[in-house]
C-alpha positions in Angstrom: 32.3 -9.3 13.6 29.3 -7.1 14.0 27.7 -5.8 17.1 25.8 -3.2 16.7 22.3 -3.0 15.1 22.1 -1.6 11.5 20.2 1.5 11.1 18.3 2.0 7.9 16.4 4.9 7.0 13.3 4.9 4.6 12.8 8.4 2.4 10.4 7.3 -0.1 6.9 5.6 0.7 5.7 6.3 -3.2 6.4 8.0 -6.0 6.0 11.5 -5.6 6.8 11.2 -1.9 8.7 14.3 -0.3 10.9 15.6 -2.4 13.6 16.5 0.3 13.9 13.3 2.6 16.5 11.6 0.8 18.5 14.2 1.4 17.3 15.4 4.7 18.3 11.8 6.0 21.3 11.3 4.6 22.4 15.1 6.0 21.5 13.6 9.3 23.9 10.8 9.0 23.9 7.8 11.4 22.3 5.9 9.4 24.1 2.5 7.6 21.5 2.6 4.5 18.8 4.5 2.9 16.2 2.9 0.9 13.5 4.5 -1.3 10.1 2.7 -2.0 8.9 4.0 -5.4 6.8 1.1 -6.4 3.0 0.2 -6.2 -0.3 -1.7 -8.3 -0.9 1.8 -9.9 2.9 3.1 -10.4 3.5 0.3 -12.8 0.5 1.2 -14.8 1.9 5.0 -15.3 5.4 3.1 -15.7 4.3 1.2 -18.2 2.7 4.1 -19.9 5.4 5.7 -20.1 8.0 3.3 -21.3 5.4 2.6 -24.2 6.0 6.3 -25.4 9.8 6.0 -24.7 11.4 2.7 -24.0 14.3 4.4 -22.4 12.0 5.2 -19.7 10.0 3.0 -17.4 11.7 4.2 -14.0 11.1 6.6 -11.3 12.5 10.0 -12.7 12.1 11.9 -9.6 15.0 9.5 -8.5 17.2 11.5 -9.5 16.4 14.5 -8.3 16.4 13.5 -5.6 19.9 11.9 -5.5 21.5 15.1 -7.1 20.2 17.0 -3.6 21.5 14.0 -1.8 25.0 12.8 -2.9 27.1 14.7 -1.2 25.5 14.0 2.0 25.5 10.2 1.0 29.3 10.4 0.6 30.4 12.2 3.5 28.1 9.9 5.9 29.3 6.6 4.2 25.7 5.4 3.7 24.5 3.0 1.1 21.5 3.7 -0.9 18.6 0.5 -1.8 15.7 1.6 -3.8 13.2 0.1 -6.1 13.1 3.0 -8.6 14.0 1.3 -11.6 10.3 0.5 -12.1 10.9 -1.3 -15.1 14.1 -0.4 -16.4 16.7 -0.8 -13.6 19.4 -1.0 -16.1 18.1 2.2 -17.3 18.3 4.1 -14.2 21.1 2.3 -13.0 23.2 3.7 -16.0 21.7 7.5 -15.6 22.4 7.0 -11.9 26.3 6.4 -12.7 26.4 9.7 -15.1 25.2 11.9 -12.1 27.6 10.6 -9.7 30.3 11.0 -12.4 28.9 15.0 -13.0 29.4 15.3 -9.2 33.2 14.2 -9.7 32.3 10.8 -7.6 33.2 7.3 -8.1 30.7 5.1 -6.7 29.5 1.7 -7.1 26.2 0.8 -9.0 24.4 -2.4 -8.9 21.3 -3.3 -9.9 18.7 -6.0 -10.1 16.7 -7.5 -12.8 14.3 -10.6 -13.5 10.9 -9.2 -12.6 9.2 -8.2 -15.9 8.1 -11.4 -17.2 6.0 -9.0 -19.8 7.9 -10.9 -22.4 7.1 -14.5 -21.3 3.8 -14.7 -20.7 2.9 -16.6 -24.0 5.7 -19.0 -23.1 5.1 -19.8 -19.8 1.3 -20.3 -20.5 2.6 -23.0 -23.5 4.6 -24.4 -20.5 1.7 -24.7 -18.4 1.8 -22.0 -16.2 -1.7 -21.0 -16.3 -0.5 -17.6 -13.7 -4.1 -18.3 -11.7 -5.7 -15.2 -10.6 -4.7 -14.9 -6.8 -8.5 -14.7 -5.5 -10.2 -16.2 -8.1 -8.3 -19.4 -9.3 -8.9 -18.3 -13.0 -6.2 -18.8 -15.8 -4.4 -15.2 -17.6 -6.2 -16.8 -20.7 -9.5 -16.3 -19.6 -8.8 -12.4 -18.9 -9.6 -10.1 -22.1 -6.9 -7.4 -22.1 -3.6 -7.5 -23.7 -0.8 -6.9 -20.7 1.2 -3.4 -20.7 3.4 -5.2 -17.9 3.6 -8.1 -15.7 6.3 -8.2 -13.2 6.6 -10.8 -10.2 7.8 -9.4 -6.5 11.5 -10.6 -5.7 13.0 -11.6 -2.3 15.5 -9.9 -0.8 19.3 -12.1 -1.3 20.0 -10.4 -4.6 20.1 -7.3 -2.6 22.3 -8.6 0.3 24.3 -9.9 -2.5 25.0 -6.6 -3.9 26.0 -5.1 -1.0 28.5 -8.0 -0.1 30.1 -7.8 -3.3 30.6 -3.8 -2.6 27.6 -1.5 -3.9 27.3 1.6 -2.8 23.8 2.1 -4.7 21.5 -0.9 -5.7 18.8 -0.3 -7.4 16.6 -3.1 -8.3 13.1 -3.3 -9.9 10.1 -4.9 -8.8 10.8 -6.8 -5.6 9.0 -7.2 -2.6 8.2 -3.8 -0.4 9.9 -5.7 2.7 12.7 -6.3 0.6 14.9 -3.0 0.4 15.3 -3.4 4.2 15.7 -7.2 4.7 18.5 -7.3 2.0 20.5 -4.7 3.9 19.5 -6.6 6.9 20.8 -9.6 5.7 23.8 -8.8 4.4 24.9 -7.2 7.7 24.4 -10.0 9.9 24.7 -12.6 7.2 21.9 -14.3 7.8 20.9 -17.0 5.4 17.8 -18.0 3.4 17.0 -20.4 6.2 17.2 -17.9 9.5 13.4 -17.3 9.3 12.9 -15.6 12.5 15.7 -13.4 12.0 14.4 -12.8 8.4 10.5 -12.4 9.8 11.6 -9.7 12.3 13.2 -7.8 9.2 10.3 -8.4 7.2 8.0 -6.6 10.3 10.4 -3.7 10.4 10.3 -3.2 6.5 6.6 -3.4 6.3 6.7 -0.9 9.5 9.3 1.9 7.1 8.3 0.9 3.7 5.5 3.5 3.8 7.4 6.5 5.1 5.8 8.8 7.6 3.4 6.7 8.1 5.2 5.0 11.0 5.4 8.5 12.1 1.8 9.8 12.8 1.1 10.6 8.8 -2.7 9.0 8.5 -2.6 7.6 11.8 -6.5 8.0 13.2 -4.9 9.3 16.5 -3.5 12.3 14.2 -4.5 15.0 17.7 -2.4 13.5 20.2 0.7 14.1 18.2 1.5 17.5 18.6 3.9 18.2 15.3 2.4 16.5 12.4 2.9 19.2 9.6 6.0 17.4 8.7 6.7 14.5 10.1 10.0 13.1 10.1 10.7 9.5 8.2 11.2 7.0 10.1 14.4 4.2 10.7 14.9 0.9 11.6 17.4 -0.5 14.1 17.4 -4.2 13.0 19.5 -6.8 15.5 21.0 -9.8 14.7 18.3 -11.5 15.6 15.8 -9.8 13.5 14.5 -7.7 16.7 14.0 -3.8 15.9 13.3 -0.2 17.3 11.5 1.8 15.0 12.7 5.6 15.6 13.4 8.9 13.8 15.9 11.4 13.6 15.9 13.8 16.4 14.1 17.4 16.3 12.2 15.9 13.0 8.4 16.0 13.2 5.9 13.4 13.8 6.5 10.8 16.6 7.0 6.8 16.9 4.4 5.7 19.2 3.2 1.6 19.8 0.0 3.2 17.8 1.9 4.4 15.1 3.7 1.2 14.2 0.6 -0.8 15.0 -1.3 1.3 12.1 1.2 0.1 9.9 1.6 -3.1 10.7 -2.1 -3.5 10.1 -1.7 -1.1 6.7 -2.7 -3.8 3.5 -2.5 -7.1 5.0 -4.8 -10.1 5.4 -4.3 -13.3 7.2 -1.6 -13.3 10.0 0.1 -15.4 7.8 1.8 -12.3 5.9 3.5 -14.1 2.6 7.3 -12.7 1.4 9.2 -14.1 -1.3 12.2 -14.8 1.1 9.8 -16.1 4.5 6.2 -16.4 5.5 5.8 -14.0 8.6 3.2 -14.7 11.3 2.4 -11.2 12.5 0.6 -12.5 15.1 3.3 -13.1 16.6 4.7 -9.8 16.9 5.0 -8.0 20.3 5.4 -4.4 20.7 7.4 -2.4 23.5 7.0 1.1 24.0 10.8 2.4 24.7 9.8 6.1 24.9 11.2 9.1 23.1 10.1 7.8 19.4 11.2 4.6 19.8 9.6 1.4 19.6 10.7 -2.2 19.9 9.4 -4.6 18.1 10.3 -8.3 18.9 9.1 -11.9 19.5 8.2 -12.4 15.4 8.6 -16.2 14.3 8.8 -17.3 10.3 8.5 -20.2 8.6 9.0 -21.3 4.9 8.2 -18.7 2.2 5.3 -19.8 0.1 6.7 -22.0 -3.5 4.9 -19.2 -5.5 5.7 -15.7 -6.4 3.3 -12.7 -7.0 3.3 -11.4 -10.4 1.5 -8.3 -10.4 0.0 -7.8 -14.6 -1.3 -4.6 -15.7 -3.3 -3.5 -18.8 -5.0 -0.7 -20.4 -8.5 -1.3 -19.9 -10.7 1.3 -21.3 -11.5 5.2 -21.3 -13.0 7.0 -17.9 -14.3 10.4 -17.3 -16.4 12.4 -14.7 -18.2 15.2 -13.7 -18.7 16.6 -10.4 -21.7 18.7 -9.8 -23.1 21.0 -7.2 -26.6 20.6 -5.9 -27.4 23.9 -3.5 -30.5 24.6 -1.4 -33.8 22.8 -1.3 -35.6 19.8 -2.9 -32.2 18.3 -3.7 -33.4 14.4 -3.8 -35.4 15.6 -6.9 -32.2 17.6 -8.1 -30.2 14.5 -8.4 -32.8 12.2 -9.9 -33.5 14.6 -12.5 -29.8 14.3 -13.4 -29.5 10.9 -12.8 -32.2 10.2 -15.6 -30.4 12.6 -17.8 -27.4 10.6 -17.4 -29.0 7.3 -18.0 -30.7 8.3 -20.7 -27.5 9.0 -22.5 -25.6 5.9 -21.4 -28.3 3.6 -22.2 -27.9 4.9 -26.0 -24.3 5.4 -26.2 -22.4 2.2 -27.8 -19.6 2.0 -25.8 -20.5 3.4 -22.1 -19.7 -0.6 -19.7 -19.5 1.2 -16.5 -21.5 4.1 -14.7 -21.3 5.6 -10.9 -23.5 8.6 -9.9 -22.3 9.3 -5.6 -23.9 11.9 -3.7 -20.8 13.5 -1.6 -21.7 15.1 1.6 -24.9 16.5 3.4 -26.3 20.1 3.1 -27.6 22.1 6.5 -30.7 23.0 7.2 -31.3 26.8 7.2 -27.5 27.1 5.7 -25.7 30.6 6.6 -23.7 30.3 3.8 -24.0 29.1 0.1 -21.1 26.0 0.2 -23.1 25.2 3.7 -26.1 24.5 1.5 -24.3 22.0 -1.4 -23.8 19.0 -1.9 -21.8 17.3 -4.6 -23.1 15.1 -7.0 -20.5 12.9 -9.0 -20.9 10.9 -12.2 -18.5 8.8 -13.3 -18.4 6.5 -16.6 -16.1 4.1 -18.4 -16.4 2.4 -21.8 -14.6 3.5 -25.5 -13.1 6.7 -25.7 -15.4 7.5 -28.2 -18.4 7.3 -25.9 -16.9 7.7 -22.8 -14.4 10.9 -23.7 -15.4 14.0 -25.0 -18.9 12.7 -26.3 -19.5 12.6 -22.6 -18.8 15.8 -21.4 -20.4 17.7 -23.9 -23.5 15.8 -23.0 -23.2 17.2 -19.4 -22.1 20.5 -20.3 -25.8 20.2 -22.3 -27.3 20.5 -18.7 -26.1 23.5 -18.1 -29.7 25.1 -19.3 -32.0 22.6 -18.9 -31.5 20.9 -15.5 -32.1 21.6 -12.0 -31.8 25.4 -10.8 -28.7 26.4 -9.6 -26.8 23.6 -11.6 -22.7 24.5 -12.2 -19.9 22.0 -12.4 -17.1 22.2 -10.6 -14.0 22.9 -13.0 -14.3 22.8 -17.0 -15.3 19.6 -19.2 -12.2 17.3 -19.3 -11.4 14.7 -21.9 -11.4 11.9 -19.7 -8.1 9.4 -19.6 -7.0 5.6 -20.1 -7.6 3.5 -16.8 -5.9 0.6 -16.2 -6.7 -2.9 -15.3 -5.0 -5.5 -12.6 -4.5 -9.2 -12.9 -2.9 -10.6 -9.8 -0.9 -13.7 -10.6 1.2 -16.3 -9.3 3.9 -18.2 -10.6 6.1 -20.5 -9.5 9.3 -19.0 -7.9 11.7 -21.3 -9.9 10.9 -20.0 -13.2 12.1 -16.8 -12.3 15.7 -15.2 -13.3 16.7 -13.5 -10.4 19.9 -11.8 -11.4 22.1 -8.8 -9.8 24.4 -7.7 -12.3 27.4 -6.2 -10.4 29.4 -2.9 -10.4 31.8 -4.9 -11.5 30.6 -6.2 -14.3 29.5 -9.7 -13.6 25.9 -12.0 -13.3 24.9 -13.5 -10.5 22.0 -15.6 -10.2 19.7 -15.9 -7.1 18.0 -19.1 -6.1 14.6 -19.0 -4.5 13.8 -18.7 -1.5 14.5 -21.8 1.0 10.8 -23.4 1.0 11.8 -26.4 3.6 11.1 -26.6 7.1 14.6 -26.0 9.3 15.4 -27.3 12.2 13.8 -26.7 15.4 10.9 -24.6 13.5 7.9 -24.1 15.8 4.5 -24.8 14.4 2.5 -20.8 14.4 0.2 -20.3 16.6 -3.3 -21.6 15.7 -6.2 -18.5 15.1 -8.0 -18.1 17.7 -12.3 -18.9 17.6 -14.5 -16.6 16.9 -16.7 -16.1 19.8 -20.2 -14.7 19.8 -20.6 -11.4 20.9 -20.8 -10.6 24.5 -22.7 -7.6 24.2 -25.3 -10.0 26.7 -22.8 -10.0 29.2 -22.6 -6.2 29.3 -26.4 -5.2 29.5 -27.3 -2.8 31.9 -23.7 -1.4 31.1 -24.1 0.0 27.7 -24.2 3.1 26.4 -24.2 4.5 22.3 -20.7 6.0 21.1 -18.8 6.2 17.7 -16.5 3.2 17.4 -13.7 5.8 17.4 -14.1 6.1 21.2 -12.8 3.2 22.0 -10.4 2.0 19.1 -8.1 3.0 15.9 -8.0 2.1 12.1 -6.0 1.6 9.4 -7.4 0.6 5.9 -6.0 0.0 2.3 -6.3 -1.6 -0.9 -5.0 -5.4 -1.7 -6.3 -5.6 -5.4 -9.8 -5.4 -6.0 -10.2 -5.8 -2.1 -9.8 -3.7 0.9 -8.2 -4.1 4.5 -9.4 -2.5 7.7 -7.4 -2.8 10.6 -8.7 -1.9 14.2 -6.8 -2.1 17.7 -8.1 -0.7 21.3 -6.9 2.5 22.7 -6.9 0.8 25.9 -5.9 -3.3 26.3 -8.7 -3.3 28.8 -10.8 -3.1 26.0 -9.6 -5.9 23.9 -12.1 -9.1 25.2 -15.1 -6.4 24.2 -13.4 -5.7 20.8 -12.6 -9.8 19.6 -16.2 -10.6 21.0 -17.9 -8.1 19.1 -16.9 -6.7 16.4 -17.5 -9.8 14.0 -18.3 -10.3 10.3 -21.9 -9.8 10.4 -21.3 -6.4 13.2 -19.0 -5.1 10.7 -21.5 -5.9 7.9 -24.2 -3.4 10.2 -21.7 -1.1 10.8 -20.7 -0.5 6.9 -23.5 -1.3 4.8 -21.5 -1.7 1.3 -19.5 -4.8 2.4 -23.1 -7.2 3.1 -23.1 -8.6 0.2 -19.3 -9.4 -0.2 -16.8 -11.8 1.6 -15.5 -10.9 4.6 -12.5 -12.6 6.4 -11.6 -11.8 9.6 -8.2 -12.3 11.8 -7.4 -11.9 15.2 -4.1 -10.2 16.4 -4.3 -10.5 20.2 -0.5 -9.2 20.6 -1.7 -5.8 19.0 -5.2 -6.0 20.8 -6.2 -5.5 16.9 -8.9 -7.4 14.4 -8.0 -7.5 10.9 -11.3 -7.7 8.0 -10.3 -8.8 4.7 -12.9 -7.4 2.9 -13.3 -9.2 -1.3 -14.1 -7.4 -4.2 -14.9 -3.8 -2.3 -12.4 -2.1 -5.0 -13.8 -4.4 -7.7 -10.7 -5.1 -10.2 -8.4 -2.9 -8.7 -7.6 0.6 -7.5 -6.9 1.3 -11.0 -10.7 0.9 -12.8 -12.6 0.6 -9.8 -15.7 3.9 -10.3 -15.5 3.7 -6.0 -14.9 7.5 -4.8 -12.3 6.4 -2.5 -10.3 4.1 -4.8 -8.0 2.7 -2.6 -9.8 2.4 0.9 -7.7 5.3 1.9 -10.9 6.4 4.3 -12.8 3.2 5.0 -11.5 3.0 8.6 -12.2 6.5 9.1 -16.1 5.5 8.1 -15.7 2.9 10.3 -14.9 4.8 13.5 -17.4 7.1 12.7 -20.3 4.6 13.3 -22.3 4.2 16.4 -22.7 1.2 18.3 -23.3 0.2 21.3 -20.4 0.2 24.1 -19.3 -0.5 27.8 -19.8 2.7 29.7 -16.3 1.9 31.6 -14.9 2.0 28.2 -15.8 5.8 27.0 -13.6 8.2 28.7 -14.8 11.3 29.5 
């Protein structure tokens, strides 16, 4: 009978993460399992991609680079490795994985997990009236023009914890949920079942807190200046109870910290409603409470779950079309009339071209007056196009390289004409969790299949708490009191991509602060304070436990990170913008 909380470490937030962390964590030790998030929207485009030129690809190569600088270190400590790498060949890697370990003269167990890619049942499970509705829109796959490069639904976390029961050493699974490499582990070590939703919720915090890496350890966190080593942050672990309680830490002496901020930003990172949707449990995130433990470590506790929604996500991917860009430099004076002489230059040749769909012209940054230097004095001006390769390639650059002696003065590009690449296209799906084959095949050589999640109520089951109202803005209340600041006086942000829309998170510095935040920072404030989002749909959450407010903001990214012409493709910055902006505060809020 266990007692003691497992550990598990996270080393991979992406692919192309740090090279070293596996390995720097398992030399560590003291840590019951490792997992390695590979996976995302735009990694199973470049998967895909890649399996089309070699179909006995599709997985996360670096993988095993990063295992061969790991093993030994894995061995000695007696720690179990969980990662999503096999993209979309987990038998693939599975079998390369068992040659390395047999190089190094080791014996290990490899398992991995399969019944994701539905890239081969599409047709069928439309003719069986499955119409895979877009997740925002409502509309059918049919009605979306691009033939899919890969469709793969996000698994729960029981084929993991089956694994592991049945002995792995190394599971390596493809597309399942993010949450899911640490409840799995989670689950197996305190043999929880599909119905313990609490336990399973508080896993599913503490994953969502890891998945990302060093982000739960100061990496993009807005308060970056009050954590004094942040050129290499450590990667952060999970203590996960038998209740599903955690403290988030790292490994001693590592960079970075674990600060209530720090796991707030990334409890806030790419969600929506409170109501946060897993294959395995829906969590209610507003029900999470936060304790500040000191010396990198902090608790998180108090999270309730209830059943997990009937449907899976299935996230589909396609080739789209052909992009390319160009960034220019505008230096000096009259640059207004610099830019609109380009921008008609541009149009000119789009409107003419057969095969130009899309076109973005951003100005990027603001020049000084009376510059002392020449970068001082530039702005950047960048064009960006999609359409056919043929008009949207080579045809496109050579058109701007044209410029170069008949535009503006002072015109130069920054970097040579480029050929421009594929882009890809998102379709995000759902599908009905029963139709999916969920199977571990074991180091041992046997099938196992995994039923869906449990999607009935248990027993004793509270009802979530109900969203708070809305209320109008007190700013009345404080007249007489206010004063102009930046937004980032008084709170932090966290924003990402969902799809084709974009997330903002924002909490107080201070709780004092909160009843100033919830009343005033609504849907139409934020609509002032960021001018792109007024004509969109905005949803807006509140998450009192994390003095935090939570915009969903539709269709920012149009499709997807993947085609969207948007500078900042995935919302990395928008909560950055967002702090930037003045408004109007409480002078006992600004601190000197």
């Amino acid at each position: 009978m266990r007692s003691a909380p497992i550990r598990i470490g996270n080393s991979s937030g992406f692919y192309g993460d740090r090279a070293s962390a596996m390995a720097d964590l398992a030399r560590a030790g003291g840590i019951d399992v490792l997992t390695g998030d590979y996976l995302a929207e735009v990694t199973m485009l470049v998967l895909g991609k890649a399996r089309a030129k070699d179909s006995t690809k599709g997985y996360a190569t670096t993988f095993l680079q990063h295992l061969d600088a790991a093993l030994e270190h894995l061995v000695a400590n007696g720690i179990r490795l969980v990662v999503n790498a096999g993209g979309l060949n987990p038998g693939g890697l599975a079998a390369a994985t068992r040659e390395l370990i047999a190089r190094h003269g080791h014996d290990l167990r490899v398992s991995h997990i399969e019944g994701d890619d539905v890239s081969g049942r599409l047709d069928a499970l439309e003719q069986a009236g499955h119409s895979l509705p877009h997740l925002t829109s409502g509309e059918p796959l049919s009605s979306w023009s691009h033939q899919p490069l890969t469709a793969n639904a996000y698994l729960g976390a029981f084929g993991i914890a089956r694994a592991l029961e049945q002995g792995a050493d190394i599971v390596i699974t493809g597309r399942v949920a993010d949450a899911a490499l640490v409840i799995g582990p989670a689950a197996w070590w305190w043999g929880w079942s599909p119905h313990d939703y609490d336990a399973l919720a508080g896993a599913v915090a503490a994953g969502h807190v890891i998945e990302c890496g060093p982000q739960a350890t100061g990496g993009n966190f807005s308060g970056f200046r009050s954590i004094t080593d942040l050129d290499q942050p450590g990667f952060p672990i999970a203590e996960i109870a038998a209740d599903g309680s955690s403290v988030i830490t790292k490994d001693p002496g590592t960079g970075g910290a674990v600060t209530e901020g720090t796991v707030t930003a990334q409890l806030l990172y790419e969600i929506g409603a409170p109501a946060y949707l897993n294959p395995d449990v829906t969590t209610h995130l507003n029900t999470v409470e936060l304790t500040d433990l000191g010396n990198d470590r902090v608790q998180i506790r108090g999270v309730r779950g209830s059943a997990p929604p009937a449907t899976a996500k299935v996230a589909i991917t396609a080739v789209g079309g052909w992009e390319n860009s160009v960034i220019l430099a505008l230096t000096g004076s009259d640059l207004d009339a610099k830019a609109e002489l380009v921008e008609r230059s541009v149009h000119r040749y789009t409107e003419a071209a057969d095969g130009v769909d899309a076109v973005a012209i951003d100005r990027i940054g603001q020049a000084r007056q009376d510059p002392d230097n020449q970068n001082a004095g530039t702005e950047l001006l960048r064009i960006a196009v999609q359409g056919t390769k043929e008009a949207a390639g080579r045809a496109f650059s050579s058109r701007m390289v044209e410029l170069a002696l008949s535009s503006y003065p002072g015109l130069y590009a920054l970097g040579p004409p480029q050929p421009g690449s594929a882009f890809g296209v998102y379709w995000p799906a759902l599908l009905d969790q029963a139709m999916l084959d969920h199977t571990v095949h074991h180091h041992h050589g046997t099938t196992e299949t995994i039923a869906p999640g449990a999607r009935h109520r248990a027993s004793g089951e509270v009802t979530p708490p109900a969203e708070p109202p809305v209320t109008p803005s007190a700013q009345d209340g404080w007249a007489g009191e206010l004063v102009v600041a930046s937004l980032g006086d008084i709170v932090h942000a966290r924003s990402g991509d969902k799809g084709g829309d974009a997330n903002v998170g924002i909490w107080v510095h201070d709780r004092e602060a909160w009843e100033w935040l919830r009343s005033t920072l609504t849907v139409d404030e934020l609509r002032r304070l960021l001018p792109e989002t007024r004509d969109l749909a905005i949803e807006r959450y509140e998450f009192p436990n994390l003095g935090a407010v939570n915009f969903l903001i539709r269709g920012l990214l149009g499709t997807g990170a993947t085609s969207t012409l948007r500078l900042d493709a995935q919302a990395k910055a928008l909560g950055e913008w967002l702090r930037s902006r003045s408004t109007s505060v409480p002078r006992s809020l600004v601190k000197a």
